[in-house]
ZAMARGU-4260 file (C-alpha; in steps of 0.2 Angstrom, whole numbers, plus 5000, padded with zeros to 4 digits):
<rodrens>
0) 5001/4909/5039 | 5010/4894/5044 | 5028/4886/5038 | 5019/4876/5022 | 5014/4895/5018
5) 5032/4904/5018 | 5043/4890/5022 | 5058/4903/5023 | 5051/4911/5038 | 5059/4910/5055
10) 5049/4894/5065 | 5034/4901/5075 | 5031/4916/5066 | 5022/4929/5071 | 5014/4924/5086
15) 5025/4915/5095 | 5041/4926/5089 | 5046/4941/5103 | 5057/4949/5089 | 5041/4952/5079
20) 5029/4955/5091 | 5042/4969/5099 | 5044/4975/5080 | 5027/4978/5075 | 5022/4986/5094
25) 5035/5001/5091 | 5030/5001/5074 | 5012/5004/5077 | 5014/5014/5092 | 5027/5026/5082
30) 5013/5026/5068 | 5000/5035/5081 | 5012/5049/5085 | 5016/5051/5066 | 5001/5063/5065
35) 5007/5073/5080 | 4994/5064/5090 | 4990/5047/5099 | 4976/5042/5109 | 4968/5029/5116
40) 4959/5023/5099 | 4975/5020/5090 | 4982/5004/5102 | 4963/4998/5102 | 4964/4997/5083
45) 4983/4990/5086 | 4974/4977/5098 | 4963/4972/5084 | 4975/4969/5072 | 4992/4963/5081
50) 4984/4953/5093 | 4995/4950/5106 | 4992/4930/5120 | 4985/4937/5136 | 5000/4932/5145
55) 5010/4945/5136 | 4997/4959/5135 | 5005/4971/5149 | 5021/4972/5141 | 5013/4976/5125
60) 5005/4990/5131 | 5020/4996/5142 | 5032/4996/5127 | 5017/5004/5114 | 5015/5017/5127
65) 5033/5020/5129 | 5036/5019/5109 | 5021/5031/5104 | 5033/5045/5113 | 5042/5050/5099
70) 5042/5043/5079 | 5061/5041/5081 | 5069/5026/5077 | 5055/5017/5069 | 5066/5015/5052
75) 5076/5002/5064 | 5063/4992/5067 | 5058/4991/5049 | 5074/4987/5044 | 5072/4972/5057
80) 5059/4965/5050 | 5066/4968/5035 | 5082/4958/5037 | 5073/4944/5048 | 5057/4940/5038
85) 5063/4945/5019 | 5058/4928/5012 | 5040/4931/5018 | 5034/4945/5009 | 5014/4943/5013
90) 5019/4943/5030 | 5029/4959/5028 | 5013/4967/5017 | 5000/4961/5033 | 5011/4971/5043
95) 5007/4986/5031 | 4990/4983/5030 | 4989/4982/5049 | 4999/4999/5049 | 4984/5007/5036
100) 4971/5001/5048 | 4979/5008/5064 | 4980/5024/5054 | 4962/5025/5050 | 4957/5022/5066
105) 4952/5040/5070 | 4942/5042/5053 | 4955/5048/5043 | 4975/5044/5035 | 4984/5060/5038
110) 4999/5064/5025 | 5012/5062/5038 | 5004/5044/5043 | 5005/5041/5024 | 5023/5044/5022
115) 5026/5034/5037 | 5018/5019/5030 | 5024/5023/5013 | 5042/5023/5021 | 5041/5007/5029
120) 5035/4999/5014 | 5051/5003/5003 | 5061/4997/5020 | 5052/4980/5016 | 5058/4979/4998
125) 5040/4986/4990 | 5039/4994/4972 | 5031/5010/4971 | 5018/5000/4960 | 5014/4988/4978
130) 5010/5001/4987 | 5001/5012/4976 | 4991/4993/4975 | 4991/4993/4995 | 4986/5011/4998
135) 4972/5010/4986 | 4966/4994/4995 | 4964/5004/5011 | 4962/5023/5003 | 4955/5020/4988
140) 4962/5026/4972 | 4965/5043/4967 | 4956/5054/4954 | 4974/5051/4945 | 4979/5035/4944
145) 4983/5029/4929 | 4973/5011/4937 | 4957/5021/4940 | 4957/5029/4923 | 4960/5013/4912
150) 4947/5005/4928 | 4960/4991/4929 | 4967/4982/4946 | 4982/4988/4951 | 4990/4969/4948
155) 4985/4968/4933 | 4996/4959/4920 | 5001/4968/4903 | 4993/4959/4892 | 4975/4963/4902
160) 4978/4981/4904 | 4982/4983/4885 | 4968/4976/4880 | 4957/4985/4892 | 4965/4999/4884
165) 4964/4997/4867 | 4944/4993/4870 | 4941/5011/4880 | 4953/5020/4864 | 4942/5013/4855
170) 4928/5017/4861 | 4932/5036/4864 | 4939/5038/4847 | 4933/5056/4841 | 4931/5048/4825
175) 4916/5039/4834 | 4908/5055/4839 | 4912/5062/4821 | 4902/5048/4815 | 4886/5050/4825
180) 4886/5067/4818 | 4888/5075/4836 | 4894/5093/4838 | 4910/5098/4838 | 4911/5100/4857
185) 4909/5082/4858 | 4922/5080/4849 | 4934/5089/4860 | 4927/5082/4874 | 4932/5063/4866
190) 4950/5069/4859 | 4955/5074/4879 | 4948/5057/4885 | 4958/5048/4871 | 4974/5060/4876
195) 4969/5053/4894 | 4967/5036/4892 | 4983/5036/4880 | 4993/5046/4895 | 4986/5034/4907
200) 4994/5016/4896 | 5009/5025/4895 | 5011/5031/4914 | 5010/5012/4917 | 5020/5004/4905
205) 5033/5018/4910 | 5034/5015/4930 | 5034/4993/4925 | 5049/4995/4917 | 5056/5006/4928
210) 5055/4994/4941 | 5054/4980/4930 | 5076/4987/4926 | 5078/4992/4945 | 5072/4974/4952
215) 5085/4967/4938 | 5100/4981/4941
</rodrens>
């Protein structure tokens, strides 16, 4: 990303900024003691993703050894790159996905990790809507989501999901299964998936304007 990309953002960023380098160290290393746990696959995976210029690479690794201690204080650090880097929301969401990768990097995202990224993403500013989208970048979706149901991306505008759920309505009308003279547990089986894809429009209309009147309170 350079200044053309996010002109808002502090000159030099990230690579050449201490501040953020510092920040998303602790951050990463905090993350590998979230799960009660940290061992030497975690700041290889944080190697890979925050790479850090040779010249600096001992102090790195002294402060994400030191940091990994305890998951204390990582909130503050958030809030750092909160305050410094709020007009470069991409950057802010790499450092999330960067956080999802370090997470994974023992085969699996354990609940407490989840919540730790999850935290640092509202400390960023993100809706509950971004990082449903982020989590399900890295996680998939779950069986749940009102997204997978409808079988629509998560930044999807109105307009598309509406019509994508009109279409499925329609298609899963009982009426339909009425018609091709199928049984009468057919005909259950269509009215739940109607309920579901109905629940499903609604669920996401709701939490929009939810954070559609909290972005604007």
């Amino acid at each position: 990303m350079d200044d053309a990309e996010c002109p808002d953002c502090p000159a030099g960023l990230p690579g050449e900024d201490p501040a953020f380098t510092t920040a998303v160290t602790a951050l990463g290393a905090k993350l590998a003691k979230a799960d009660g746990r940290a061992d030497v696959h975690e700041f290889a995976r944080f190697s890979e993703v925050f790479q850090s210029d040779p010249g600096s690479e001992r102090n790195v690794r002294r402060l994400f050894q030191l940091a990994r201690q305890t998951t204390h204080g990582f909130e503050s650090y958030a809030r750092r790159l909160a305050r410094r880097y709020r007009g470069c929301p991409q950057l802010l969401e790499d450092v999330v996905d960067g956080l999802f990768h370090i997470a994974a990097s023992d085969g699996a995202v354990s609940d407490d990790e989840l919540a730790y990224i999850g935290r640092v993403a509202e400390i960023f500013g993100f809706s509950p809507l971004v990082f449903r989208r982020l989590k399900a970048t890295h996680l998939g979706s779950d069986a749940d989501d009102p997204y997978t149901i409808l079988d629509v991306p998560h930044d999807a505008s109105d307009e598309e999901i509406r019509a994508v759920w009109k279409k499925m309505l329609s298609e899963a009308h009982p009426d339909r299964a009425r018609a091709r003279g199928l049984p009468s547990e057919f005909i259950e089986v269509a009215e739940a998936k109607s309920a579901a894809i109905n629940a499903a429009f609604d669920t996401i209309m709701r939490e929009r304007r939810q954070i559609a009147l909290a972005g604007a309170a």
